[in-house]
C-alpha positions in Angstrom: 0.0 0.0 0.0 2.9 2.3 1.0 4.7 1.8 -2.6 1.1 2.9 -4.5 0.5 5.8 -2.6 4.2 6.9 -3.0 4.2 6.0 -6.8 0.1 8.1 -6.9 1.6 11.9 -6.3 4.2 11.0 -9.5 1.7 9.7 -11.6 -0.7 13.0 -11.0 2.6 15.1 -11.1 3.5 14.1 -14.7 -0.2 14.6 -15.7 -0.4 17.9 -15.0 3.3 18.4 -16.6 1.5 16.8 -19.8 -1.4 19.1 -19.6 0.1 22.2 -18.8 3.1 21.4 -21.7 -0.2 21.3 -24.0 -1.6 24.5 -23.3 2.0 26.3 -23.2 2.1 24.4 -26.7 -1.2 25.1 -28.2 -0.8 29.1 -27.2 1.0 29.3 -30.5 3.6 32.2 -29.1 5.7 30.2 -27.1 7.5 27.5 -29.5 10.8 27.4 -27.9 9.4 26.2 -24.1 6.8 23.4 -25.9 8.2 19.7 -25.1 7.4 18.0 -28.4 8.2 14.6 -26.7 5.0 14.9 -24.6 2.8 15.3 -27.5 0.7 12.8 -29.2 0.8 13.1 -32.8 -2.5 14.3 -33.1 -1.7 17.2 -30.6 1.4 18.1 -32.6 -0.8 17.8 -35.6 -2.7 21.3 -33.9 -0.1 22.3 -32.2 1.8 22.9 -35.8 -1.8 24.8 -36.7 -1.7 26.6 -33.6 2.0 28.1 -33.8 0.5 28.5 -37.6 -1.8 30.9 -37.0 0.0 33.0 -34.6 2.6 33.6 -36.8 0.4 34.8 -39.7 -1.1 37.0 -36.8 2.2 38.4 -35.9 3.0 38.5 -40.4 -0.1 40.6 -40.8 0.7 43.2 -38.3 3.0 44.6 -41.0 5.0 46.7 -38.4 7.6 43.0 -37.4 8.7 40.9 -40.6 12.3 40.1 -38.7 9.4 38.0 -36.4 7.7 36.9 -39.2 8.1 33.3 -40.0 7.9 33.3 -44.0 8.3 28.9 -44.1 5.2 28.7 -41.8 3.1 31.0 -44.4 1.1 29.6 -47.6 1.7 31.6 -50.8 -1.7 33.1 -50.7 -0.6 34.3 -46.9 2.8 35.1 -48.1 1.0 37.4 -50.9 -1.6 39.2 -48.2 1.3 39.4 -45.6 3.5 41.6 -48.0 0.4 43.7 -49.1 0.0 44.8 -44.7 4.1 45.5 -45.0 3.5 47.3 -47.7 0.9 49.3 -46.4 2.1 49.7 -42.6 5.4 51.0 -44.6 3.4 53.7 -46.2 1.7 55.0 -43.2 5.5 55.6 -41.5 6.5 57.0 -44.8 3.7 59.4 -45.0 4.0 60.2 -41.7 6.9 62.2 -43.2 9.4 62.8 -40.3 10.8 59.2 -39.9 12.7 58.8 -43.5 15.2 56.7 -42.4 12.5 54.2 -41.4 10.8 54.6 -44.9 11.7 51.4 -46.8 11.5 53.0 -50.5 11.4 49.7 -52.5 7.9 48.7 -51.2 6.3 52.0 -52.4 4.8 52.7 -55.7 5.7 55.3 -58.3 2.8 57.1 -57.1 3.4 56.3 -53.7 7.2 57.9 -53.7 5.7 60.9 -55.1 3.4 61.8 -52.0 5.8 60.3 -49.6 8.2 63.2 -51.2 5.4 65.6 -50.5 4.7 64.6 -47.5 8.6 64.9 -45.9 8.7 68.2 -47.3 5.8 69.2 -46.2 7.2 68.1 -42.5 10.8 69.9 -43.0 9.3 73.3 -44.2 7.3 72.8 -40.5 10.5 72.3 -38.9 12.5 74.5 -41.3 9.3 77.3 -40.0 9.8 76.6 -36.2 13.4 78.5 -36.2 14.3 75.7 -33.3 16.0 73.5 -34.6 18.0 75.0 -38.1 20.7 71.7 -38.1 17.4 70.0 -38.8 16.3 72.0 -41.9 17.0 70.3 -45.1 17.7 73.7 -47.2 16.9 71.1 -50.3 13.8 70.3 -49.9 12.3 73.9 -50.0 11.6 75.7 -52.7 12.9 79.4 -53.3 9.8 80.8 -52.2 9.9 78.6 -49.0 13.6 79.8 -48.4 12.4 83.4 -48.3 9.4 82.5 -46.1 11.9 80.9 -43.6 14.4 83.6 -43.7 11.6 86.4 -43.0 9.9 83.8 -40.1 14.0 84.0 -38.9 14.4 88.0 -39.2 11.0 88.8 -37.3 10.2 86.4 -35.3 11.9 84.9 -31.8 11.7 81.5 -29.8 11.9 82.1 -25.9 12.6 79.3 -23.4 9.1 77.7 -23.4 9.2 77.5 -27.0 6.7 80.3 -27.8 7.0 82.2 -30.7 6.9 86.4 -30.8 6.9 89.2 -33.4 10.1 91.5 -33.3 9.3 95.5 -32.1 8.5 96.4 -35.3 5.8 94.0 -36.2 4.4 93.9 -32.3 3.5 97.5 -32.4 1.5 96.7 -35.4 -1.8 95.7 -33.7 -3.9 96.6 -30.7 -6.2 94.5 -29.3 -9.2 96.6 -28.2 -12.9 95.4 -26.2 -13.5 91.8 -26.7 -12.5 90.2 -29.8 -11.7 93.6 -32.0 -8.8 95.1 -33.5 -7.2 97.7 -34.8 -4.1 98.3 -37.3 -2.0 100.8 -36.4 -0.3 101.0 -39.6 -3.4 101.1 -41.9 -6.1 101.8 -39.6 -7.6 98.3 -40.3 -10.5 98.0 -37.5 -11.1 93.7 -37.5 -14.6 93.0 -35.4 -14.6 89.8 -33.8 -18.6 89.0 -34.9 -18.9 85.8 -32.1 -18.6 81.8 -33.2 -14.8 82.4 -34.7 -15.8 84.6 -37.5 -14.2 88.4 -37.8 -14.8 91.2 -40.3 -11.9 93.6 -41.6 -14.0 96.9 -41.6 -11.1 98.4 -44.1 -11.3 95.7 -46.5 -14.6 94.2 -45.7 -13.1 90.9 -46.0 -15.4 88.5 -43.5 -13.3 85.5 -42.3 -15.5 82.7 -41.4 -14.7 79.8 -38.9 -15.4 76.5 -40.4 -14.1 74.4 -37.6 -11.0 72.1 -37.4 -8.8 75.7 -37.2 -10.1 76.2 -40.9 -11.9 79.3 -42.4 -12.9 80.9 -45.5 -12.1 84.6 -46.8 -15.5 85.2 -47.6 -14.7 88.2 -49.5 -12.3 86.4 -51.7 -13.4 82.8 -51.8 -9.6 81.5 -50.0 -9.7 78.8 -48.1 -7.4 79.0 -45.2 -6.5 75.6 -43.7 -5.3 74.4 -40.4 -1.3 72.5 -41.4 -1.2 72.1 -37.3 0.6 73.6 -34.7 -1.7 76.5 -35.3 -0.4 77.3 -38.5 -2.2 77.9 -41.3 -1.6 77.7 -45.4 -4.1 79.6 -48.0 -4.9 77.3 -50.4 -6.0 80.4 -52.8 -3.1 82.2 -52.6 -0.5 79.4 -51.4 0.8 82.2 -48.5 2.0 79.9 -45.2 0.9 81.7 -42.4 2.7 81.0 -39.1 0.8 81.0 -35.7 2.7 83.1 -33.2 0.5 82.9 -30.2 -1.8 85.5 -28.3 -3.7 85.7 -31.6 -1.6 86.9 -33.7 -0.6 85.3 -37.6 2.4 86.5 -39.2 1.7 86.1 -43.5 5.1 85.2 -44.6 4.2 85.4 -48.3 3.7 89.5 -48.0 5.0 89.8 -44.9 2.0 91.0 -42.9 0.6 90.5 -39.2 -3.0 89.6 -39.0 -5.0 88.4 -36.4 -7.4 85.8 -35.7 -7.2 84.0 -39.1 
């Protein structure tokens, strides 16, 4: 009796062993710590089906394919797992800022052309920040972007938090009057702020209004002034880039003029 009940705890031990070696096995993720030699040849038979279909989990992803284990796909896999690299690849590449991560020979023709749009489209943001000028790749801007960034250089300053402001000359421009209006110093310009975002230059009678997302339209000229982030802006009419530099105030660095509130 003594020798069954001492052979019982060994015999229940290396059941659970097999059980849990199974479910470690038939996880799929975990290859290297399943013990083969416990498996029945049916269990290896799922096992194999298991570790499968993880794999092609891990393939379609797109963002790992040093993980992905190309013998384990099919060639139907193999042809849908390169189409989610492909397509994770453009999203870093149009992303714009992380070129050296942008693997070129999965792109398109097509593809390399908006890609090379959207990186300069990130370095002119940069190149406009005044920051960071080692990080400014003077090749990808046009001569009209050169002159924008050397006038968003000469008027404008970065202090310590990062915030931008006009030089003497251009501050003295403006002055903000009751609630939302202002007034041009230079040209007499009075801007009303009319409520909801929208403001009326009185001197032009140009009415800017808000159309949400940062956007608005020149209603007086039909320019539509987007949003580029960061509080920027771009007129899509007139292709002027005009730089947010807080406390209200837009600096036009295609003429070179302070506005404020659009």
């Amino acid at each position: 009796m003594a020798l069954i009940l001492n052979w019982m705890p060994g015999l229940v031990s290396g059941q659970t062993t097999t059980a849990e070696n199974l479910e470690t096995c038939l996880d799929g993720r975990y290859p290297s710590l399943c013990k083969d030699s416990l498996l029945t040849s049916e269990q290896r038979r799922q096992v194999r089906y298991a570790e499968a279909a993880e794999n092609l989990k891990t393939c379609m992803d797109g963002r790992y394919p040093s993980l992905c284990k190309d013998s384990l796909l099919t060639s139907e896999q193999r042809r849908q797992v390169r189409n989610a690299e492909a397509a994770e690849n453009l999203k870093t590449c149009m992303d714009g800022r992380y070129s050296s991560l942008c693997k070129d020979s999965l792109l398109t023709s097509e593809q390399r052309r908006q890609v090379r749009y959207a990186e300069a489209a990130e370095n002119l943001k940069t190149c406009m920040d005044g920051r960071y000028p080692s990080l400014c790749k003077d090749s990808l801007l046009t001569s009209e972007q050169r002159r924008q960034v050397s006038l968003a250089t000469r008027h404008t300053s970065t202090d310590q938090s990062g915030k931008r402001t006009l030089s003497t000359a251009f501050s003295s421009s403006w002055l903000s009057l009751d609630g939302d209006d202002f007034i041009n110093l230079n040209t007499g310009d009075y801007v009303m702020g009319l409520g909801g975002g929208d403001y009326l230059n009185l001197g032009t009678g140009d009415y800017f209004m808000e159309l949400g997302g940062g956007d608005y339209m020149n209603l007086g000229t039909g320019d539509y002034i987007m949003d580029v982030g960061g509080g920027d802006r771009m007129n899509l009419g007139t292709g002027d880039y005009i730089m947010n530099l807080g406390d209200g105030n837009f600096l036009n660095l295609g003429t070179g003029d302070l506005s404020i509130g659009f």
